[in-house]
PDB file of N, CA, C and O in Angstrom:
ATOM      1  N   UNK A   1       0.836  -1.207   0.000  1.00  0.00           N
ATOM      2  CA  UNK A   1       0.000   0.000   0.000  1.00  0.00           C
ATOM      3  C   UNK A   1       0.865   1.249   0.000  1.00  0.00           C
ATOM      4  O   UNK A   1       1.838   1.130   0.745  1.00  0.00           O
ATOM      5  N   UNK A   2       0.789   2.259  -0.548  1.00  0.00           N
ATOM      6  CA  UNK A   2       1.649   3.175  -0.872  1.00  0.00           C
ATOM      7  C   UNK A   2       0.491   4.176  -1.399  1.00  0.00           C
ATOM      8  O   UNK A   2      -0.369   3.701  -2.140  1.00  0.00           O
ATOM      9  N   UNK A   3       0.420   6.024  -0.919  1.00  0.00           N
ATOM     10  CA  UNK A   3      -0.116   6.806  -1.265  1.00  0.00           C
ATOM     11  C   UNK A   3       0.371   7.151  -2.253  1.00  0.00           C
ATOM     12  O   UNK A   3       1.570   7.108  -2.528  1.00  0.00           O
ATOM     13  N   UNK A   4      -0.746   7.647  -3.099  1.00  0.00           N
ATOM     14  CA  UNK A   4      -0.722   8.542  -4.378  1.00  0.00           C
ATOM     15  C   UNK A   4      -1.268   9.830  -4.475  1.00  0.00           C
ATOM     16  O   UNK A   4      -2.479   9.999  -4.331  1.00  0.00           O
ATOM     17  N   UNK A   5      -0.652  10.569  -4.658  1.00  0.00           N
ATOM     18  CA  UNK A   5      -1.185  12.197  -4.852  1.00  0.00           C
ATOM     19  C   UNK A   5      -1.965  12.128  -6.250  1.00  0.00           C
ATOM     20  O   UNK A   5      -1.501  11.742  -7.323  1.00  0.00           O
ATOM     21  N   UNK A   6      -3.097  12.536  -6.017  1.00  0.00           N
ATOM     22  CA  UNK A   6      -3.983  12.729  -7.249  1.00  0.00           C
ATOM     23  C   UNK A   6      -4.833  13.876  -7.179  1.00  0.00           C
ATOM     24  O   UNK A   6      -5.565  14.376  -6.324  1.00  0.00           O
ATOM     25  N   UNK A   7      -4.343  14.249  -8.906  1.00  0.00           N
ATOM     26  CA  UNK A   7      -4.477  15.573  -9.045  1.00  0.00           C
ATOM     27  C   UNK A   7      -6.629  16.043  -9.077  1.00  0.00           C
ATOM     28  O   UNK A   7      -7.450  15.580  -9.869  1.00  0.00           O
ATOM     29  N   UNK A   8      -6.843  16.865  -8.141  1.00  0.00           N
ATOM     30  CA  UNK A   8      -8.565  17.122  -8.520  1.00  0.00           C
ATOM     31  C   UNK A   8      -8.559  18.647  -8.552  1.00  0.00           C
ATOM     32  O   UNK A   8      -7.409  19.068  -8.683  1.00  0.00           O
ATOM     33  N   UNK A   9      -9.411  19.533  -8.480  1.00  0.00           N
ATOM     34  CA  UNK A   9      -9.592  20.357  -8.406  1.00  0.00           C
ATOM     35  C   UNK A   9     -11.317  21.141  -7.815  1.00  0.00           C
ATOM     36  O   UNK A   9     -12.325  20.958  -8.497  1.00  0.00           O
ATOM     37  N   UNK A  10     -11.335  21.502  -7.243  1.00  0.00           N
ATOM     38  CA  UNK A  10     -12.695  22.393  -6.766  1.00  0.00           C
ATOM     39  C   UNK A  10     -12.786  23.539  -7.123  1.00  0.00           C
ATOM     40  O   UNK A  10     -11.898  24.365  -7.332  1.00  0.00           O
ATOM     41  N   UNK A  11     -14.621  23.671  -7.255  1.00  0.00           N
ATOM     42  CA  UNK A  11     -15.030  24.619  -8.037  1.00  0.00           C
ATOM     43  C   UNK A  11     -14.809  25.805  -7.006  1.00  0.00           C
ATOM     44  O   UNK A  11     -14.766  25.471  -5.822  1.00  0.00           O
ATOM     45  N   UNK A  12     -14.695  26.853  -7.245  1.00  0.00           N
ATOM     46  CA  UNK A  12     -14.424  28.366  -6.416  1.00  0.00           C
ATOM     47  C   UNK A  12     -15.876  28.513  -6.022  1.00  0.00           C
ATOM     48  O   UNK A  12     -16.261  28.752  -4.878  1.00  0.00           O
ATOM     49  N   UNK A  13     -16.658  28.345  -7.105  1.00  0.00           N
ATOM     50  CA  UNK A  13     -18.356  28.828  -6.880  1.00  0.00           C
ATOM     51  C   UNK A  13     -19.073  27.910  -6.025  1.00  0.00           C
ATOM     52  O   UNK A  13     -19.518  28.328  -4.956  1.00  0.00           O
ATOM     53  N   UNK A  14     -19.267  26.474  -6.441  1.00  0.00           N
ATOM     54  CA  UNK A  14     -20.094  25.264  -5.324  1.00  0.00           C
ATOM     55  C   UNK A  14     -19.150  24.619  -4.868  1.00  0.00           C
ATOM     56  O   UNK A  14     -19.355  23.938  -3.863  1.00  0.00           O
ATOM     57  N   UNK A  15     -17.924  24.645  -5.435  1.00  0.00           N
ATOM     58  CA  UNK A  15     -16.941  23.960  -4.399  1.00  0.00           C
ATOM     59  C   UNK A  15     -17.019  21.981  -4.944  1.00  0.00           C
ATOM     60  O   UNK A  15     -16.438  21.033  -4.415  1.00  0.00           O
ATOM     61  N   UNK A  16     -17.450  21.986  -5.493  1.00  0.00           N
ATOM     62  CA  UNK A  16     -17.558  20.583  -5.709  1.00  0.00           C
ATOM     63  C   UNK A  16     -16.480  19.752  -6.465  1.00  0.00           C
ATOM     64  O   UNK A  16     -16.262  19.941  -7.662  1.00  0.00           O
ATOM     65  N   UNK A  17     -16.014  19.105  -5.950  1.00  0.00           N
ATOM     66  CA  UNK A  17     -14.376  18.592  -6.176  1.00  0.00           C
ATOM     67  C   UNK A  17     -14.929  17.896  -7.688  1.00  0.00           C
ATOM     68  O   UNK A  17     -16.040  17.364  -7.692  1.00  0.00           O
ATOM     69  N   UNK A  18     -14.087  17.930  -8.979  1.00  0.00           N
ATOM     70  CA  UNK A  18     -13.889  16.955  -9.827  1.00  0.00           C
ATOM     71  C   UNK A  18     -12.567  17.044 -10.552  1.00  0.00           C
ATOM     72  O   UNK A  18     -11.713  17.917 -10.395  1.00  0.00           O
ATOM     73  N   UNK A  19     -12.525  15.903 -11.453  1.00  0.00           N
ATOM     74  CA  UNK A  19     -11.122  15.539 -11.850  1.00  0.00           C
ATOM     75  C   UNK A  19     -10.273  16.530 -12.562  1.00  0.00           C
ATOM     76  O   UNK A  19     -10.918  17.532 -12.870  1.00  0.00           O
ATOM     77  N   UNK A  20      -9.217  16.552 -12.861  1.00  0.00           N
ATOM     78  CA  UNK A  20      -8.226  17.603 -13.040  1.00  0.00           C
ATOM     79  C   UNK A  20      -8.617  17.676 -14.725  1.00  0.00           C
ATOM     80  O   UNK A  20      -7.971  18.431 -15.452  1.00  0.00           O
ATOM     81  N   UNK A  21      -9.609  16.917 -15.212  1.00  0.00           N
ATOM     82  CA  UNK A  21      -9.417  17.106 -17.086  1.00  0.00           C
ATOM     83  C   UNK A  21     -10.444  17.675 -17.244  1.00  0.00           C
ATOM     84  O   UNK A  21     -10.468  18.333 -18.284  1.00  0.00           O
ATOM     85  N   UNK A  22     -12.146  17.744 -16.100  1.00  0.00           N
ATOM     86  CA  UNK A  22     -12.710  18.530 -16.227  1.00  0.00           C
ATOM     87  C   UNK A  22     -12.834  19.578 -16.370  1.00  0.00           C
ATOM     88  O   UNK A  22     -12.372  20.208 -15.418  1.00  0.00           O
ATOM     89  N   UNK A  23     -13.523  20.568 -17.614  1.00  0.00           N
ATOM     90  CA  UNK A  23     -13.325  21.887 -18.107  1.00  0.00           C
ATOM     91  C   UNK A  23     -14.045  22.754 -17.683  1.00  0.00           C
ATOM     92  O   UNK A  23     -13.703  23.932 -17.580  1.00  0.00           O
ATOM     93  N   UNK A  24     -15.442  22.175 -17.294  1.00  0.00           N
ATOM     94  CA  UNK A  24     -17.017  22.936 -16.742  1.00  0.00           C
ATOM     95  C   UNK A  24     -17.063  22.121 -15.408  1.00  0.00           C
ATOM     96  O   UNK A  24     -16.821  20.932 -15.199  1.00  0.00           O
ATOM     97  N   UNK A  25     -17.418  23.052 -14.636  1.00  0.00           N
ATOM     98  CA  UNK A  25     -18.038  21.978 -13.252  1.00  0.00           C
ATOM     99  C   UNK A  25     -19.990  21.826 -13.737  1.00  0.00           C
ATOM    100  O   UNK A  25     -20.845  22.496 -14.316  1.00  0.00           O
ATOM    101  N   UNK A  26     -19.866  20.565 -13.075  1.00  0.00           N
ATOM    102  CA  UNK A  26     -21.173  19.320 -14.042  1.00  0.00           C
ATOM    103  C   UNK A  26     -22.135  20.266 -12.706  1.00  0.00           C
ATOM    104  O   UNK A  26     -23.316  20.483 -12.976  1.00  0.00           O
ATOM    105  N   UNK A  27     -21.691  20.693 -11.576  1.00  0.00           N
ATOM    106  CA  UNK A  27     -22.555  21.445 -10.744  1.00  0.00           C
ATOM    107  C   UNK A  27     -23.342  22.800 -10.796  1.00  0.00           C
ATOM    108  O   UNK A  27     -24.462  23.045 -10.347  1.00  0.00           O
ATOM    109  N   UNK A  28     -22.354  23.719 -11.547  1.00  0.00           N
ATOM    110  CA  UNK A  28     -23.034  24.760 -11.574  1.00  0.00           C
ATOM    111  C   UNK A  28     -22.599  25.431 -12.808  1.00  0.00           C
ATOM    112  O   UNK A  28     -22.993  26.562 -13.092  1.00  0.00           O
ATOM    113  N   UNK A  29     -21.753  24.721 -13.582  1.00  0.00           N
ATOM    114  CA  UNK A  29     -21.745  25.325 -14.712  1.00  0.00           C
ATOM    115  C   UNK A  29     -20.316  26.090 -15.170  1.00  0.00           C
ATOM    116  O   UNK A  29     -19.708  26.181 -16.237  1.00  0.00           O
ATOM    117  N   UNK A  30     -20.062  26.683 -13.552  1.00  0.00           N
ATOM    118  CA  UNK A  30     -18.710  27.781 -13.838  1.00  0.00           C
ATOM    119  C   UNK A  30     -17.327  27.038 -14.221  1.00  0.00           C
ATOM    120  O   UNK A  30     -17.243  25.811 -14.285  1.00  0.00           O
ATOM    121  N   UNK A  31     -16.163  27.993 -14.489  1.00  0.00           N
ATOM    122  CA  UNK A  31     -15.457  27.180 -15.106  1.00  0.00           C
ATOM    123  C   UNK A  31     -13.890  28.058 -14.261  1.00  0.00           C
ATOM    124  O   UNK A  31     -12.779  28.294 -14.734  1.00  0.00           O
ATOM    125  N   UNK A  32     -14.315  28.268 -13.252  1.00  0.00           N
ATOM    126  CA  UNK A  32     -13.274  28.527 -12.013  1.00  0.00           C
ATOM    127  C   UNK A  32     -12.964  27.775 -11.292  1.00  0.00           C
ATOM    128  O   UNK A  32     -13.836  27.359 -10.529  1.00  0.00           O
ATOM    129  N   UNK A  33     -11.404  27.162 -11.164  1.00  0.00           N
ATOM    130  CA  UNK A  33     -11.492  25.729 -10.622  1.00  0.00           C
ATOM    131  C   UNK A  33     -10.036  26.610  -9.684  1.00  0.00           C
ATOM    132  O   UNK A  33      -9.448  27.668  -9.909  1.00  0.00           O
ATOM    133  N   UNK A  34      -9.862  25.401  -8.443  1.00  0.00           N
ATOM    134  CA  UNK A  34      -8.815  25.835  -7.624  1.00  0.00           C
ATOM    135  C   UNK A  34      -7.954  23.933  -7.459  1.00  0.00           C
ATOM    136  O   UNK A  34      -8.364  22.923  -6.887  1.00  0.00           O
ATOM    137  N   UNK A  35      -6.864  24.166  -8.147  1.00  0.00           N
ATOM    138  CA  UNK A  35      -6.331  22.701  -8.131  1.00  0.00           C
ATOM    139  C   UNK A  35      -6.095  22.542  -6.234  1.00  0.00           C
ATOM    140  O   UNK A  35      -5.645  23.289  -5.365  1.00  0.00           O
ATOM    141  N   UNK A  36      -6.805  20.848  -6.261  1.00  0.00           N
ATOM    142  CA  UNK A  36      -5.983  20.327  -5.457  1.00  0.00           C
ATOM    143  C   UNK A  36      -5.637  19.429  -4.999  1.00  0.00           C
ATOM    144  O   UNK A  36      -5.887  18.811  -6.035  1.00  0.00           O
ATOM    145  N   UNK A  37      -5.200  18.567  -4.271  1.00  0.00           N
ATOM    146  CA  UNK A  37      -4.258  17.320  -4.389  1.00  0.00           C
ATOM    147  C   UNK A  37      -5.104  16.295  -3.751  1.00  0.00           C
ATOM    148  O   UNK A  37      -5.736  17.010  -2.974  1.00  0.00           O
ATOM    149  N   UNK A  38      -5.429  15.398  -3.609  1.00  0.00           N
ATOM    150  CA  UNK A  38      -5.568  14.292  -2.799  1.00  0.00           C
ATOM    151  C   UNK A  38      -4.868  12.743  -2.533  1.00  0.00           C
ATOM    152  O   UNK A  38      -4.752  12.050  -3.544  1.00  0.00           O
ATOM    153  N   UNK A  39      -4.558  12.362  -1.676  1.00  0.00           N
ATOM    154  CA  UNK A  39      -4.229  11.038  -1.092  1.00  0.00           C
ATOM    155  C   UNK A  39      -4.825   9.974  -1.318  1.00  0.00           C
ATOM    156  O   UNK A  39      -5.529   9.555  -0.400  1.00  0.00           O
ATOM    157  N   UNK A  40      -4.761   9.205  -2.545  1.00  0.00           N
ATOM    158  CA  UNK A  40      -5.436   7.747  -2.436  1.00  0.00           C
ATOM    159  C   UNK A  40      -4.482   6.555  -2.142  1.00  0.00           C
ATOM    160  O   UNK A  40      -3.434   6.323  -2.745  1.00  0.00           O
ATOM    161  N   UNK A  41      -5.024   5.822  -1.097  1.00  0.00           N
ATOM    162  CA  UNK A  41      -4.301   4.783  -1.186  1.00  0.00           C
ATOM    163  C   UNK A  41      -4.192   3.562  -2.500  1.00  0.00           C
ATOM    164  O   UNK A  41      -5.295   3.237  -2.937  1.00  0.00           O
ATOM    165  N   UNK A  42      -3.557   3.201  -2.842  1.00  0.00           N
ATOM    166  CA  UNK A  42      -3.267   2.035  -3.787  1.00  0.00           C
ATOM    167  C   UNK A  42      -3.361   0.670  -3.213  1.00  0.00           C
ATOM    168  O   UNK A  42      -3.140  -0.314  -3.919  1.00  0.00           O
TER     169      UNK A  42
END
């Protein structure tokens, strides 16, 4: 088991975390994103 940093990003506006290739957030539409990292285990 070994962590992995994986790249996501959240929306500035609803805040709703999705993946780093997403262009639109599927939540509200805006397209202001704030990268950020998360920990998955493997």
């Amino acid at each position: 088991m070994k962590a992995v940093k994986v790249q996501f990003k959240s929306c500035d506006n609803c805040h709703k975390v999705v993946k780093s290739n997403v262009r639109k957030c599927p939540e509200c539409g805006k397209r202001e994103f704030t990268d950020i990292y998360l920990e998955e285990k493997e």
